[in-house]
C-alpha positions in Angstrom: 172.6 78.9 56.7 175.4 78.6 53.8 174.4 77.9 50.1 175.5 75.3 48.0 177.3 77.0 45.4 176.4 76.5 41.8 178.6 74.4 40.1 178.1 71.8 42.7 174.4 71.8 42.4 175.0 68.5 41.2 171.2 67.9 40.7 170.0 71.2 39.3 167.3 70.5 36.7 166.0 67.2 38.3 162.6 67.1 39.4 162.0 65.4 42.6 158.3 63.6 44.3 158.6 63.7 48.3 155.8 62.2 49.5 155.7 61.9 53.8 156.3 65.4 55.3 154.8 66.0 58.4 157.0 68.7 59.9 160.4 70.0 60.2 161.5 67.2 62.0 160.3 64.6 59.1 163.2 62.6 57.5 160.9 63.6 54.1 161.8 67.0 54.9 165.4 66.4 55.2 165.4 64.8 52.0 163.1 67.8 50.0 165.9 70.6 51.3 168.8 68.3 50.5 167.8 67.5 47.3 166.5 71.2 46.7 170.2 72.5 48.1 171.8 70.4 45.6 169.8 72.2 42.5 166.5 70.1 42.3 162.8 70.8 41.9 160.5 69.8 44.3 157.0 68.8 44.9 155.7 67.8 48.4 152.7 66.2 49.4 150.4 66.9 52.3 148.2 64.7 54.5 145.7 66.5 55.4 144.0 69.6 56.1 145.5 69.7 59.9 149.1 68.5 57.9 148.8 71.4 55.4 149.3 73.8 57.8 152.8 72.5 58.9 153.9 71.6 55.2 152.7 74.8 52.8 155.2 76.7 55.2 157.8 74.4 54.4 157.4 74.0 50.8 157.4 77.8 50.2 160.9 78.0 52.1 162.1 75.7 49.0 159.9 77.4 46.3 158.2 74.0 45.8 155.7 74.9 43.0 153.6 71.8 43.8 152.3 71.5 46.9 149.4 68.3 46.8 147.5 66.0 49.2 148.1 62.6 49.5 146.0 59.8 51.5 147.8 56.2 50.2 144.2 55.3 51.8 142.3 57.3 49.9 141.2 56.3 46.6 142.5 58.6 43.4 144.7 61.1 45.1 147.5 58.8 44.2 146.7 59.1 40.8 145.4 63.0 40.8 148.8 63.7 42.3 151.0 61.8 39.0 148.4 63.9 36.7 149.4 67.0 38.1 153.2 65.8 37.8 152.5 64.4 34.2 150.8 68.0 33.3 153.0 70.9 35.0 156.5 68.7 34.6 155.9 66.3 32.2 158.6 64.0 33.4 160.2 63.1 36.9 163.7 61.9 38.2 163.4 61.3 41.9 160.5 60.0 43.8 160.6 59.8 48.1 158.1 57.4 50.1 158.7 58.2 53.8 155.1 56.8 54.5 154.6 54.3 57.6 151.3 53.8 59.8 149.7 51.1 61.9 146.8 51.2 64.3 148.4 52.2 67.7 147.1 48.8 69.4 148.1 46.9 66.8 151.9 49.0 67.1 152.3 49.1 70.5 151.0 45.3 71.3 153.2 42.2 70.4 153.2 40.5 66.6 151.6 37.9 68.3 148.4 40.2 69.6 148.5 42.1 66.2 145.1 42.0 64.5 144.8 40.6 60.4 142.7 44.1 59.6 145.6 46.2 61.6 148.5 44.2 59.9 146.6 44.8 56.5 146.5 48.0 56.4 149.8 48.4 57.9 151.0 46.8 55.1 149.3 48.8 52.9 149.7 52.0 53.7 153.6 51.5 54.5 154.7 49.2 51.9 152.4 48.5 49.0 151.7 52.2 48.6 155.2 52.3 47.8 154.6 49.4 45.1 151.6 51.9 43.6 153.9 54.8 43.6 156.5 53.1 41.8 154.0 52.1 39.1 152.6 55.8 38.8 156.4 57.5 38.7 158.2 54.8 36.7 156.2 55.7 33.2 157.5 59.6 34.0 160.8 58.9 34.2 161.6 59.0 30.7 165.3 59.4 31.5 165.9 56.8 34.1 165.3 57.8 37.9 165.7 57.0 41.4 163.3 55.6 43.9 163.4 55.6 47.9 161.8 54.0 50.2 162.7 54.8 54.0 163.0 51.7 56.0 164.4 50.5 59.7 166.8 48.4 61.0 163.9 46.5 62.9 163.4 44.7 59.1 166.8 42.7 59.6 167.2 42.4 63.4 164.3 42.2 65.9 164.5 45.6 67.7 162.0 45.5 71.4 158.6 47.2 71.1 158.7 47.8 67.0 156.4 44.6 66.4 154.4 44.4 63.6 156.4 46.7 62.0 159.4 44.5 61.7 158.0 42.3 59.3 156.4 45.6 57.1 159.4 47.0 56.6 160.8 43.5 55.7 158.0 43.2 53.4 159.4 46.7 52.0 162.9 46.1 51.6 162.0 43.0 50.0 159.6 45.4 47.4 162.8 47.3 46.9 164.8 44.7 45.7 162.4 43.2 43.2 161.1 46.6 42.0 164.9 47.3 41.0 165.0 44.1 39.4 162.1 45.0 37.4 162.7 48.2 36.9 166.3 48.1 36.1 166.2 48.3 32.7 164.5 51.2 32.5 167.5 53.1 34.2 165.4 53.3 36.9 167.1 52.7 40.4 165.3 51.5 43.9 167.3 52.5 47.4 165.5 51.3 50.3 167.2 53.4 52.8 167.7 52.6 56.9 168.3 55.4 59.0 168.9 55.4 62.3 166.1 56.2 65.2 165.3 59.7 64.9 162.7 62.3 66.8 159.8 62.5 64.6 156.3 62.2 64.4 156.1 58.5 63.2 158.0 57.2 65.7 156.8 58.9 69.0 154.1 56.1 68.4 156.9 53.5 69.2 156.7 52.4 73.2 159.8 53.3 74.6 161.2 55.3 71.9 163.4 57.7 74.0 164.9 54.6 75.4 165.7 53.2 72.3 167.3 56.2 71.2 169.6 56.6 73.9 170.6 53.2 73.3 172.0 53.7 69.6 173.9 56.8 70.8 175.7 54.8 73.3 176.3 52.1 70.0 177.0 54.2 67.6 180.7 54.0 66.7 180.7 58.0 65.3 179.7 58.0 69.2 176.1 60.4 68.3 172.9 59.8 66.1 172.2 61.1 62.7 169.5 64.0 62.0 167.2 64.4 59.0 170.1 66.0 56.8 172.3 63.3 56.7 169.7 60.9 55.6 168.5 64.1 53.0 172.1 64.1 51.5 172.6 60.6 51.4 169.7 60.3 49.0 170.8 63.1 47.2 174.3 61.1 46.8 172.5 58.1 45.6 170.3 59.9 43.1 173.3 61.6 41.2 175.2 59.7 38.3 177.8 59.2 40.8 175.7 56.2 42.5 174.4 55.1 38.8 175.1 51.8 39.3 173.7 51.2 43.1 170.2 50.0 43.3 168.4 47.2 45.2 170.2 47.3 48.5 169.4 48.7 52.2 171.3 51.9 52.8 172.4 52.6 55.7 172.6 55.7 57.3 172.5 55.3 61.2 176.3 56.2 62.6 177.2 52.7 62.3 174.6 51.7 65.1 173.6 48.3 62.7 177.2 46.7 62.7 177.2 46.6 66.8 175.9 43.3 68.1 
């Protein structure tokens, strides 16, 4: 593996939140090495017990100092988590939520068959958490900051057997662009970011994934999908001053795959 030479560590000194890795195969993860290639600090969040044993490994490879669990569902881990920021960092500049969950029958059923208590805390866990981590991180970035929020095309167009997800990621990308309203001036930019399908965890819950991942390689104008890195350094991009003046759009980052009817 080849280093990023210093000089274009073009984020050495920021501290970054990623909250969402499961494994190596999690777009969180691609994000924690890009950003940690690129000169960062980084602090990852677990879980679970069973998840802590695919994370620590992970964050030791990257020298993340922090290493914390984090249930959206469970009450004060949230906020034990921004204490622990606000005491051993004092400040923060980049903050990842790569969270999304729903009950599998609500998931894999129609919208139509999805349950209120399933859509509720599908919505919560995968979009208003985001909303609660945006309040904890905002009063730590001092300087200004960047926030992400990792999204789907299934928000814009209706993509077969993603369901109630559809209208949580909507719900998201709509949090995204009144949270950089808000937050604006404070410095404080919000990406909600689309990649393309990818093998991981969350979506192997998706019926028919495999199928719907052949079908954006054969869409795709590059001609093949994305992986975890190019999402990773596509944040990185957009939490440099380079981007300082991008906030409250969807990204992209999916090959060109959303541009083909």
């Amino acid at each position: 593996m080849t280093t990023t030479p210093v000089a274009d560590r073009v984020l050495a000194g920021k501290k970054a939140l990623v909250v969402g890795v499961a494994n190596e195969h999690s777009i969180a993860w691609g994000c924690a090495k890009a950003f940690h290639e690129l000169g960062a600090d980084v602090a990852l969040t677990y879980l679970n017990e069973k998840a802590k044993r695919f994370v620590e490994p992970l964050a030791e490879s990257i020298g993340a100092t922090i290493l914390a669990p984090l249930d959206v569902e469970q009450p004060g881990q949230m906020e034990a988590l921004f204490e622990r920021l606000q005491r051993e960092w004092g400040r923060l500049d980049i903050a990842v939520h790569s969270i999304a969950w729903a009950p599998k029958g609500d998931l894999q059923g129609g919208l139509l068959d999805c349950s209120a208590a399933g859509f509720a805390r599908a919505m919560d866990v995968s979009c208003h958490s985001f909303i609660r981590l945006a309040r904890a991180a905002a009063p730590l970035m001092t300087d200004g900051g960047s926030l992400f929020a990792m999204s789907y095309h299934g928000a814009q167009k209706v993509v077969d057997n993603y369901n109630v997800m559809g209208p949580v990621k909507a719900a998201l990308e709509a949090a995204c662009r009144y949270l950089a309203f808000e937050l604006g001036p404070r410095r404080i930019r919000v990406h909600p970011i689309s990649p393309g399908p990818l093998k991981t965890r969350a979506a192997s819950g998706l019926k028919d994934f495999d199928l719907l991942l052949a079908e954006a390689a054969q869409k795709a104008p590059i001609g093949e999908l994305v992986d975890i890195m190019d999402v990773g350094f596509a944040c990185a991009y957009l939490a440099t001053p380079y981007a300082r003046r991008i906030t409250g759009g969807t990204i992209y980052v999916d090959g060109g795959v959303h541009v083909v009817a």
